[in-house]
C-alpha positions in Angstrom: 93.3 70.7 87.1 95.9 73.8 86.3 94.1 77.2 86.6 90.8 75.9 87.3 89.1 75.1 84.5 88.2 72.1 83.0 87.6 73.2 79.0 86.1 77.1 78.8 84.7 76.5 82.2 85.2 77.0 86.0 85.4 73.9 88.3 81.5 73.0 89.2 80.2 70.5 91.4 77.6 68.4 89.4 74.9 69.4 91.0 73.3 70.2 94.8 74.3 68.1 97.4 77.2 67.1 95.5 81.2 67.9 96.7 84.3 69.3 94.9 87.6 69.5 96.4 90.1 71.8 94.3 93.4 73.9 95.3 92.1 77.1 96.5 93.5 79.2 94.1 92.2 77.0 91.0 89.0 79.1 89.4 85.7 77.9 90.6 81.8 78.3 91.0 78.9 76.6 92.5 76.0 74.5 91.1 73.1 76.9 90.1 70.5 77.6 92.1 66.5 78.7 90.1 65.1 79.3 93.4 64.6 78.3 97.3 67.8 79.2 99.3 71.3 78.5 98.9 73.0 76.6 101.7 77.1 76.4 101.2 79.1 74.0 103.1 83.2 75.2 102.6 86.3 73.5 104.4 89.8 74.8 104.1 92.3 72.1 104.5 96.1 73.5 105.3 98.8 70.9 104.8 101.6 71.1 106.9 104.7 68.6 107.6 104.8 67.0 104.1 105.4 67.9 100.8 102.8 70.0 99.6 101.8 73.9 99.5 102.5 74.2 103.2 102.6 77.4 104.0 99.1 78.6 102.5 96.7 79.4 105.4 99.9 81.7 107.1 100.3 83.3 103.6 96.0 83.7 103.3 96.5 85.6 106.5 99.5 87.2 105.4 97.6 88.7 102.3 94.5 89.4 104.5 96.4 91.4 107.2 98.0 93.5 104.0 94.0 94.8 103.3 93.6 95.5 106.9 96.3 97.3 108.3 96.4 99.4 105.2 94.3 102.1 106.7 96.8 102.3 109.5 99.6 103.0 107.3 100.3 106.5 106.5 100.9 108.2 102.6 100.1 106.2 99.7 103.6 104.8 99.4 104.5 103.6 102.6 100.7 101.8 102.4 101.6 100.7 99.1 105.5 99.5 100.9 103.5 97.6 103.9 101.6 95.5 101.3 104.3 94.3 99.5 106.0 93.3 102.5 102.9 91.3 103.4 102.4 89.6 99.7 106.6 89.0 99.4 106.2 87.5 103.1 103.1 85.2 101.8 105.4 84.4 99.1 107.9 82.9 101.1 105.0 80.7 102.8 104.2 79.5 99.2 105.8 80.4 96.4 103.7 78.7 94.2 100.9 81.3 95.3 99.5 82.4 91.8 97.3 85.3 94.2 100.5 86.8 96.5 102.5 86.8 93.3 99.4 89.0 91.6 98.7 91.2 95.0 102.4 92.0 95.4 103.2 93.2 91.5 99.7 95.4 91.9 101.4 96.3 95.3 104.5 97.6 93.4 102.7 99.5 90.6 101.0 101.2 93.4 104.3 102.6 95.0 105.3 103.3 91.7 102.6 105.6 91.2 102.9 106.9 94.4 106.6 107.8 93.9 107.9 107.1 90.1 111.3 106.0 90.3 112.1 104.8 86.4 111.0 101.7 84.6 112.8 99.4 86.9 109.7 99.1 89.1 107.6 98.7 86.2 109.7 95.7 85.6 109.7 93.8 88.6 105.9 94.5 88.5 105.4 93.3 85.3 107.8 90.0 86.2 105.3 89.1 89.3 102.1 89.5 87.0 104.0 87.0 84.7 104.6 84.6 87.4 101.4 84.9 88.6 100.0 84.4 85.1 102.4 80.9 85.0 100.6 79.6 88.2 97.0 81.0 87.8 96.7 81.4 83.9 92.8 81.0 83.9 92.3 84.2 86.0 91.1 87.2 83.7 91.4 89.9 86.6 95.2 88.7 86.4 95.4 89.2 82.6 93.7 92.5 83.0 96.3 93.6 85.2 98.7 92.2 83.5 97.9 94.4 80.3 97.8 97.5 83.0 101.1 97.2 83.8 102.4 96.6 80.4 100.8 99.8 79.3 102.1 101.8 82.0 105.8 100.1 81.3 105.1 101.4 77.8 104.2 104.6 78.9 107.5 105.0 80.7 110.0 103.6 77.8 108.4 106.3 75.0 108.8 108.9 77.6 112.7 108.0 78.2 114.1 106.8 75.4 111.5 105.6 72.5 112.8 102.0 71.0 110.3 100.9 68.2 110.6 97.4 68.6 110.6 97.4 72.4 107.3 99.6 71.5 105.8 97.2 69.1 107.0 94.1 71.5 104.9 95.5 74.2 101.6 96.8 72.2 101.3 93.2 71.1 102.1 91.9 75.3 98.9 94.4 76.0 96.6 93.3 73.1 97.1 89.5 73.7 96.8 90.4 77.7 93.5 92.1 76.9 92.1 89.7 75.0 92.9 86.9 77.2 91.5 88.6 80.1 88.0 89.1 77.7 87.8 85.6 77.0 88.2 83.9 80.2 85.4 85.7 81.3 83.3 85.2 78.5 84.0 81.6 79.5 83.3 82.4 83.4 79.8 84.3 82.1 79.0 81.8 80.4 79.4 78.7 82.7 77.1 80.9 84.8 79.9 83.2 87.0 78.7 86.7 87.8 81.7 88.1 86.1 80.1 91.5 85.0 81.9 94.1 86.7 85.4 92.5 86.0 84.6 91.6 82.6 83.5 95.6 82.1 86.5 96.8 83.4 88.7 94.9 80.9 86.5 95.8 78.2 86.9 99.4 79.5 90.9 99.7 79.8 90.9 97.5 76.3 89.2 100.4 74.5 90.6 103.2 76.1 94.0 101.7 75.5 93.2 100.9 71.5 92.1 104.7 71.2 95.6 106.2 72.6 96.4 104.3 69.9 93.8 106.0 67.5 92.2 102.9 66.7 89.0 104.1 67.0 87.3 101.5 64.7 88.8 98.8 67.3 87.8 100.5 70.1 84.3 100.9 69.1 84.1 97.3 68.2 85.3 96.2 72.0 83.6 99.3 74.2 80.1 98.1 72.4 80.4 95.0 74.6 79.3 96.6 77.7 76.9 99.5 75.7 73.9 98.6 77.6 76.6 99.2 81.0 77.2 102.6 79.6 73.5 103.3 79.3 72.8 101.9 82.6 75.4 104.5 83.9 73.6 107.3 82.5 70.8 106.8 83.7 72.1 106.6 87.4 72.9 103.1 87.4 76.1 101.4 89.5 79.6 102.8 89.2 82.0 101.2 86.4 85.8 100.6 88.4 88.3 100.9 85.8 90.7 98.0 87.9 
């Protein structure tokens, strides 16, 4: 199925002992497990020679190598430069890869904010979140992003040149963004995904976004979706990663 879920909810085997065979970047989980341990069986299957998405397993390398020789790269741009020659490289293995199209407009807001170079970076960045969106449209990480990058492309038109409309065009890109990212993983929570972390760091940018905007009744309303997060953090509990 397109995106990976079938209704509100991730593609699930029906039950232990039982297979499911899905593209790999369609959204997924496994059967639960109340106790006893969890064995995992997991084939990869790369098609090659026919018509297909040939192409994947080089471009899963492809995007794997772009996390791993990072370190070896040397300022924050150039790293930034080397993955998206990895993820534009994967790209051309499959260009129907919802995950390179993601990685490599993330890769491009990072060399942005390494080196800002106008909005036109901002752009392309925001055009390969939108593709990915088309291709992987149940991923709420994706939409998250998506709304990042939107914010920071509105962040660079008021600073140049304010346009009202443009403004107003792209608050209401962000909101829907946002929100779309909140309820696919409400829907992933729910079917039983451990979602937390990503689904707090939407919640997070959401609210921090809506009071720039001095909504503060609206960013009360979303940030009191992870409350009991903030309290854990307080008391010394695990790190919130604004993504």
């Amino acid at each position: 199925p397109s995106g990976g879920l079938v209704g509100n909810e991730p593609l699930k085997p029906s039950g232990s002992g039982h297979a499911l065979a899905h593209h790999s970047c369609s959204r997924h989980a496994g059967a639960a497990t109340t106790g006893g341990v969890r064995d995992i069986l997991v084939l990869f299957v790369a098609v090659k020679g026919v018509t297909g998405p040939a192409g994947w397993e080089v471009g899963s390398r492809l995007k794997a190598n772009a996390r791993r020789h990072r370190p070896r790269c040397g300022d924050a741009r150039t790293r930034a430069l080397a993955r998206v020659l990895h993820h534009r490289m994967a790209i051309d293995e499959s260009r129907v890869d919802g995950e390179a199209w993601q990685h490599l407009g993330m890769a491009i807001l990072d060399c942005h904010e390494a080196e800002p170079q106008g909005t036109r970076p901002l752009e392309l960045a925001a055009a390969c979140l939108g593709r990915a969106t088309e291709l992987t449209p149940n991923d709420g990480k994706l939409w998250n992003n998506v709304a990042v990058a939107f914010e920071r492309l509105l962040h660079a038109l008021q600073d140049r040149s304010p346009d009202r409309l443009e403004s107003e065009r792209l608050d209401e890109r962000i909101i829907a963004a946002y929100r779309r990212a909140l309820s696919v993983h409400s829907a992933c929570r729910e079917a039983g995904c451990d979602v937390e972390g990503d689904y707090e760091s939407a919640c997070l940018n959401y609210g921090l976004y809506l009071s720039r905007k001095d909504d503060f009744a609206g960013a009360v309303e979303v940030l009191s979706k992870i409350e009991r997060a903030v309290d854990s953090l307080k008391e010394g509990g695990p790190d919130l990663t604004i993504r």
